[in-house]
N, C-alpha and C positions, 0 to 999 in steps of 0.2 A: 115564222118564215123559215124555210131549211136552203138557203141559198146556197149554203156547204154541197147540198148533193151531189152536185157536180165534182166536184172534186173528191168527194169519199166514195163515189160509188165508180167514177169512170178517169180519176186522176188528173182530172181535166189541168192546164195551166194556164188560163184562158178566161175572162169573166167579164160580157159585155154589158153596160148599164145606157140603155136611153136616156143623154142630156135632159130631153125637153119634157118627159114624164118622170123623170125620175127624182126630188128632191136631197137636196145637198145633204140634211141631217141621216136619211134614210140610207144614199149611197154609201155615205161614210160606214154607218153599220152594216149595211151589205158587205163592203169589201173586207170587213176587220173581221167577221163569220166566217168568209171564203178562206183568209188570208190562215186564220186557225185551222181550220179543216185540215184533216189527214187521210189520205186514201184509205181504206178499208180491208180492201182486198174480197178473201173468201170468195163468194161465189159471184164477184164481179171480177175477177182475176179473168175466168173465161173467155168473156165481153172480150178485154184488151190482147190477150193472146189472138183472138181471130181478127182482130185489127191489125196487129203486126204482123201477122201472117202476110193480110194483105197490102200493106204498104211494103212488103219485103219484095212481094211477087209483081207489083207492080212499080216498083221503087228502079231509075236510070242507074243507081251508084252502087 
């Protein structure tokens, strides 16, 4: 299971788990993967650059 991706590939901070399908022992190791994860960077730097573009240009503050 690479439930990290999200966080190595797109920096995520964020990691949602389904209570009712999701079992207690399995969440636990979900979250402990995520929790180690490190962004990556390289050629998903891009990705996040044209995201902050856009929340900049759409952004009130």
């Amino acid at each position: 299971m690479r439930i990290a991706l999200g966080a190595e590939h797109n920096n995520s901070n964020i990691l949602v788990l389904g209570a009712r399908i999701t079992a207690k022992d399995l969440a636990v190791q979900m979250v402990e993967e995520w929790l180690a994860a490190e962004f990556i960077g390289g050629k998903h730097q891009g990705r996040l650059k044209k995201l902050a573009e856009i929340e900049k240009k759409y952004s009130r503050s």
